[in-house]
N, C-alpha and C positions, 0 to 999 in steps of 0.2 A: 124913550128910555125904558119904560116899563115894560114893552113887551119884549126889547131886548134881554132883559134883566131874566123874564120867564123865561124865554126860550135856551138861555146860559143853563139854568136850572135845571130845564128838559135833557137839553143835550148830556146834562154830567149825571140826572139818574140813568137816563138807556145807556151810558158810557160805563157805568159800575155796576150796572147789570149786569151787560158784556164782559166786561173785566172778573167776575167772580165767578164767572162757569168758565174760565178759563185754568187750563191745571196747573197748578201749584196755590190755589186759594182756599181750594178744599182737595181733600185726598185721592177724588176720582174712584173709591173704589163703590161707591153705591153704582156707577156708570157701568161696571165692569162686567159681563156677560155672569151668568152661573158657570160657564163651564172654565173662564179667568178664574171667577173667585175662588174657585175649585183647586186652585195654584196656589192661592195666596193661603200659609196656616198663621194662624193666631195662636202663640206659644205660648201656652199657661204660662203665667207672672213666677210660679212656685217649679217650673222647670228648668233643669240646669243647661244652656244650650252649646255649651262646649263641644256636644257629640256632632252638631250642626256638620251637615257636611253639604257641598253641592252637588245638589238636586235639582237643576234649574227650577226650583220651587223660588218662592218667595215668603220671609218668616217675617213675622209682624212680631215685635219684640217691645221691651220697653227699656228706660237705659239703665235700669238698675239690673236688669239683666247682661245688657252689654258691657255693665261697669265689670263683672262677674267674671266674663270672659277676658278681657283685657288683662285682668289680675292674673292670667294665666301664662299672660305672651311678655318673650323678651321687649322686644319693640313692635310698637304699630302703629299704623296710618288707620284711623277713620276716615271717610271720605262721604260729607253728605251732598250724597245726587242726586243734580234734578233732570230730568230728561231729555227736557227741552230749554237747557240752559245753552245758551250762544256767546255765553261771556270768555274772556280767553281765560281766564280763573276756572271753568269750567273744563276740563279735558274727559277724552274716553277713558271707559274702564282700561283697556287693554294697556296705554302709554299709563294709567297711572298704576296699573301693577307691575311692566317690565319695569316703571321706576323703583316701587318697591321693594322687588325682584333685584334688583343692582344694587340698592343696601340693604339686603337681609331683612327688611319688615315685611311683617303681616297684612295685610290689607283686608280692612273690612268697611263696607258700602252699607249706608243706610238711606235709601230713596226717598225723599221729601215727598214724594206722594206717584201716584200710578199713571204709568204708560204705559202696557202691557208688554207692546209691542216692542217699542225700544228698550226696556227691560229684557226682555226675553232673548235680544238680541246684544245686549251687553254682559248680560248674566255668563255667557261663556269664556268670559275673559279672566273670569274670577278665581281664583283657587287655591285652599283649598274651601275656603268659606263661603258660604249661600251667600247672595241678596238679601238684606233685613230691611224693612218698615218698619214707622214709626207703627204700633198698636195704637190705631185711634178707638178702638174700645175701651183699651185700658185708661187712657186719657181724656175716655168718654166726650171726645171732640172731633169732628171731621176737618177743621182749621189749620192746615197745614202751618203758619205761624206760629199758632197757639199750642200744637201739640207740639212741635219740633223745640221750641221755649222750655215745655214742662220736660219733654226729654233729655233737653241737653241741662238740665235743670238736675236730673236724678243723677245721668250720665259722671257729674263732677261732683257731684255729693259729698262732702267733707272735706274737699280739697280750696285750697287758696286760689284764687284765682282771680284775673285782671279783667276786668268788666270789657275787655276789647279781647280776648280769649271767648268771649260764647257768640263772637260772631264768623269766625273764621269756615273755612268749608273743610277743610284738613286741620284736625287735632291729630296731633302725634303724643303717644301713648310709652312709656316705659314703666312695664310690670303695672300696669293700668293706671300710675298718675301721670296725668297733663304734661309735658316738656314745654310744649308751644302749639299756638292755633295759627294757620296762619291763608291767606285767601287763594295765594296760586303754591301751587307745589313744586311745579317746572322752576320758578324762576331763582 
């Protein structure tokens, strides 16, 4: 029994090793070449980023920033993506913009953390708004949990909200308060 007991042990630290260099645990951007990060800008906290436009760039933002921009728009969809999500809750950029696109919202994406590659290949779907990241500088964490928390944390900042709304993947936005979060958008 006892060296079963070890060996259980063993198995589940090299298993959450594994599991934590896996992306969506940390942000992936310390992995990212110099000439990636070269792509990625980190948008001063104190800049207004409504000028945003796409650039197949990628803006590292925070949500009081994006609360910012929302105040600006009729209606819209956030939509937080992860790259390598396989869930059917997960759809591509493109189906969730012609969705968009068919009722008049805005559509803005903020990437749960970096795949460069499939980023740069979804990013052309987009428009007319860039690709945003979470800024894990400014939330001086690389924990994709823990900064996407403290983001969507600023994100609804003064508003009422139902503890099953900060888990949704689509928050829908009018004039930048919350309507409803909700997990698929298609259905």
């Amino acid at each position: 029994m006892g060296k079963a007991y070890y060996l259980l042990i063993l198995i589940a630290l090299f298993t959450s090793c594994i599991i934590t260099k896996t992306p969506g645990f940390y942000s992936g951007y310390s992995t990212l070449s110099e000439t990636k990060k070269d792509s990625i800008i980190f948008v001063s906290p104190q800049l207004n980023i409504n000028e945003l436009k796409n650039d197949r760039r990628i803006y590292a933002i925070n949500g009081v920033q994006l609360r910012g921009l929302l105040a600006t728009i009729d209606t819209s969809v956030v939509y937080f993506w992860s790259p390598n999500c396989s869930s059917s809750d997960c759809i591509s950029l493109k189906a969730c913009q012609d969705f968009c696109n068919s009722k008049n919202y805005h559509l803005l994406v903020v990437s749960d953390y970096y795949d460069f590659e499939k980023m740069q290949i979804q990013n052309d779907a987009l428009f007319p708004y860039p690709m945003f990241s979470v800024d894990e500088k400014y939330y001086n964490t690389r924990h994709c949990n823990k900064y996407n928390k403290l983001f969507i944390n600023d994100l609804l900042s003064g508003q009422k909200i139902k503890k099953e709304d900060l888990y949704g993947r689509f928050m829908i936005f009018k004039k930048g308060i919350l309507v409803k979060s909700i997990s698929n958008l298609l259905r």
